[in-house]
N, C-alpha and C positions, 0 to 999 in steps of 0.2 A: 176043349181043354181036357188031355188023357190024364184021369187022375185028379191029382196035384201040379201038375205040370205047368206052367204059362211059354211056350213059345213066343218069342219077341222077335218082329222081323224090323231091321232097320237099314238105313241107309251107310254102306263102310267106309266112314269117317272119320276121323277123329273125336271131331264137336259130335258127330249123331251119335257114336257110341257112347261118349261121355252125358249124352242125354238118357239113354236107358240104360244107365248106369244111377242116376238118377232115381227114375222109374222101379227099378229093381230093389233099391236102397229102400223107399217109400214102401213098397208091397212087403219087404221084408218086417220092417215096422209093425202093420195094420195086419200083417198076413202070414206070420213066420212059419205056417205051416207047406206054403206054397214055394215050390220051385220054380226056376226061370233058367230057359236057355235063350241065347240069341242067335239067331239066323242072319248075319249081314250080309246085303247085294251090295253091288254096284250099278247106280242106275245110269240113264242115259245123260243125265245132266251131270255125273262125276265124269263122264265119260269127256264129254262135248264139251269144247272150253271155247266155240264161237258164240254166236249172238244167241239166244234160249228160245228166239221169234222163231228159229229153223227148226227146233225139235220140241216142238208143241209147248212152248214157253215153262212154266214152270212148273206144271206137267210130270215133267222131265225128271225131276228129281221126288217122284212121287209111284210113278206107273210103274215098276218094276216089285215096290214095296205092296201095290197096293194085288197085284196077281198073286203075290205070295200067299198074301193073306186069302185074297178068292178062294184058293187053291185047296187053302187046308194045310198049307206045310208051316203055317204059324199061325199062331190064334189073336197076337196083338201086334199093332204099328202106332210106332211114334213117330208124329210129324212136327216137326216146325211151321204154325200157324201160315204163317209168313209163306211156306214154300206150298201152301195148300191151295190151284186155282180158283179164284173165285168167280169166273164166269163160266162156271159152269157145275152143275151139283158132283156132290163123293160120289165113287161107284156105287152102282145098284147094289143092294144086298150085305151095305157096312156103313157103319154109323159113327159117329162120335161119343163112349161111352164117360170121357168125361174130360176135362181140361186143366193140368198142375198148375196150382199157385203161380201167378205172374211173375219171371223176372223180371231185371229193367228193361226198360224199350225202347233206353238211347243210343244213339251213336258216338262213336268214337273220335278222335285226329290219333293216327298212330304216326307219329315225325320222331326217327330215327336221333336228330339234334335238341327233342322235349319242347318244340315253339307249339304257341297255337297256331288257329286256324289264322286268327289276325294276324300273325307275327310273320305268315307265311308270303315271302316273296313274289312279285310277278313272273308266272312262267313257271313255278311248283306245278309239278307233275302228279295229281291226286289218283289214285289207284282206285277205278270203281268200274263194276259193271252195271250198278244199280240205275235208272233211269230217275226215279228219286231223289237218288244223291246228284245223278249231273243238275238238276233241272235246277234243284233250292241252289247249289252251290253257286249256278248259272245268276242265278237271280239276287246272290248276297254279295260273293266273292267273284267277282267275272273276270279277272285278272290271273284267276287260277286254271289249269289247262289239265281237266279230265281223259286221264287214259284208261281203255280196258283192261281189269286184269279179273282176273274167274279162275274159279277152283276154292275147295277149302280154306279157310282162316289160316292155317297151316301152311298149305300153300302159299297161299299171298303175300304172309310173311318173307318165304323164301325169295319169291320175286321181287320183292321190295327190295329185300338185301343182296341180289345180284343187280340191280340196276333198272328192272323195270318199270319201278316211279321212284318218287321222292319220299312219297307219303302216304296214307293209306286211310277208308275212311269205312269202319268196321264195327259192328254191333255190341253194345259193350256183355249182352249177355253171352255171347258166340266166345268174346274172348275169358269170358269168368268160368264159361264150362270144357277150357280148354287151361285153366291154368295159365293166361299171358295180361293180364292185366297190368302188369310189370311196364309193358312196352305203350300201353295208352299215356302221349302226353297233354289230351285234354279232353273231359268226358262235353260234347255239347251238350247244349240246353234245346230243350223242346223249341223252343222259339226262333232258335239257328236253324235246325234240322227236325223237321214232321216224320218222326218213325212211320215204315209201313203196317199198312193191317195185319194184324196179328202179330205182333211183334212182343217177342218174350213168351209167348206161351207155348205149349206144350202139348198136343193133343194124343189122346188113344182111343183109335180108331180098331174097332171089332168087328167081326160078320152080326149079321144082326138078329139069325139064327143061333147067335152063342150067348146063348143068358147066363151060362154060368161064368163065363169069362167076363161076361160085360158087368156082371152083379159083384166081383170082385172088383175090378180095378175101378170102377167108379167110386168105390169109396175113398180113393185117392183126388176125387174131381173136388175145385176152391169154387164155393160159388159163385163171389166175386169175379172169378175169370169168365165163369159161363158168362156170367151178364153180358161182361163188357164183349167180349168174343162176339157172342150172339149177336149185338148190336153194328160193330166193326161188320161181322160177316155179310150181315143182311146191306150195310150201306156198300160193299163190296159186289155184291151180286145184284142190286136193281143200277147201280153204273155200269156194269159189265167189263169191269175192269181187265182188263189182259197183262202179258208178263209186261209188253211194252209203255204201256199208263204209268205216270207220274202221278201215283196217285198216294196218299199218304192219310195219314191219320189215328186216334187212339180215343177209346173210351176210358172213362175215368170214374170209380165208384168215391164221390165225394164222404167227407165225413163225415156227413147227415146220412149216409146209405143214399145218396140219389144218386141217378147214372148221368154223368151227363157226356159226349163226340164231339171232337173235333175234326176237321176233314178239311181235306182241298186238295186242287187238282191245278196240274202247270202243266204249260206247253214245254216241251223238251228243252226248248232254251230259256225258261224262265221267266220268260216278258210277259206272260199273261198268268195271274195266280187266282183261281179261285175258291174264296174260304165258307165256311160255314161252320156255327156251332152251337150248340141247342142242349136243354138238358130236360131229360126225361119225361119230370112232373108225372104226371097220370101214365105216360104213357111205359107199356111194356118192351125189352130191348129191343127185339126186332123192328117195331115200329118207329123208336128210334132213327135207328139207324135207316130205315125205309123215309122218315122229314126229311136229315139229314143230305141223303141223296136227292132226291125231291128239288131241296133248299140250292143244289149245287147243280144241277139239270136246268133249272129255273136261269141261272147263270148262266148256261151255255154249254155242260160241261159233257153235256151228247156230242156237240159237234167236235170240241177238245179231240174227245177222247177215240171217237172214230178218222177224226183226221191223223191219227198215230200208226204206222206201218205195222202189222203183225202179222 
């Protein structure tokens, strides 16, 4: 960090600049002394609008941000939980110095006519590349006929309104940091649809050489989110989940302060769902999250999840 300075490298996006945008707003707050540039790429996953399995899954939309930062030509990266691999650790020599307040971590029905998801016809044409979203949809609404569409919230939008689907099935935090809440016509419930890990957070990732950058923006870090993060991550990383896993789930800091996961894992078509859910007690996040997988392994959820093409 030269100075006062924070270089911000992000993804060039709409949603991702409007997330360190965010960031910047935050640090302004706690830190009014400090300035912020931003540095946006384009990575390989704005690039790539086929399957995410061909260009190192979700990877893709990380590895360009995260050289930057190697590099030196920026000293912070914001990611989307969610778009962070989890079978596999952060680059060497960069950390997570802390994680913003949660937003929400549901999904959407964007229907152009304001129907729900129930109201929706046989043969609705639902907009998703998520494997997530095919699997639950598969397994509640089967009636409904999932097509690919990729690229930006932004995007999708557009595709939708030229003809591409019918309907669209999109994060409601993605569309609140983009200003389009307008067009959601039903926010689901957790019980419809299991958000992925890490969904709704925020992360800023530093070289781990930079204590002075990292001793700044962590005072922006909710400790709440570390928890649940930490918990999510770790049952992320002993499944070995990839972009192509149907895998889902959310930790939840109850009112008492306790932590408690939920989790599960579908076959691509939904016929087989396996759940788990547990809550902390004594134990601390990561371990958590380490039962939790465990609990879902114990189910079968090795074979699940290696019998998935990636």
């Amino acid at each position: 960090m030269p100075g006062d300075l924070i270089r911000i490298v992000s993804r060039n996006s709409p949603m991702a600049l409007a997330q360190v945008e965010r960031v910047r707003a935050e640090l302004a707050v706690l830190h009014p002394h400090v300035r912020t540039e931003v540095l946006p790429v384009t990575t390989t996953g704005d690039r790539w609008m086929g399957d995410l399995a061909q260009v190192e899954g979700k990877g893709a939309f990380t590895k360009e941000v995260d050289a930057a930062l190697l590099r030196g030509d920026a000293d912070l990266a914001v990611h989307c939980m969610k778009d962070v691999p989890g079978d596999r650790p952060i680059p060497a020599g960069t950390r997570f110095a802390g994680y913003l307040k949660r937003d929400d971590i549901r999904d959407a029905l964007v229907d152009p006519q304001g129907r729900t998801l129930d109201q929706l016809p046989r043969g609705t044409r639902i907009g998703t590349s998520s494997v997530r979203r095919v699997a639950q949809l598969a397994a509640s609404h089967p009636h409904l006929e999932c097509v690919p569409i990729r690229g930006n919230a932004n995007r999708r939008l557009e595709k939708m309104a030229a003809g591409d689907a019918d309907a669209l099935i999109l994060a409601v935090s993605g569309l609140e940091r983009i200003g389009r809440m307008d067009a959601v016509s039903e926010v689901l419930t957790l019980e419809t649809m299991l958000p992925p890990i890490g969904a709704g957070v925020l992360a800023l990732q530093c070289r781990e050489d930079d204590t002075e950058t990292t001793d700044v923006v962590s005072d922006l870090g909710d400790p709440a989110t570390h928890r649940e993060t930490s918990a999510e991550r770790m049952l992320l990383h002993v499944l070995q989940g990839h972009c192509n896993s149907p895998i889902a789930g959310y930790a939840r800091t109850e009112r008492s302060g306790e932590l408690s996961l939920r989790a599960a894992v579908f076959t691509p078509d939904g016929k087989t769902v396996l759940h788990a859910h547990e809550w902390a007690g004594r134990l601390d996040p990561a371990t958590l999250g380490t039962s939790v997988a465990v609990a879902l392994l114990r189910q079968g959820a090795r074979e699940l999840i290696d019998g998935i093409a990636h």
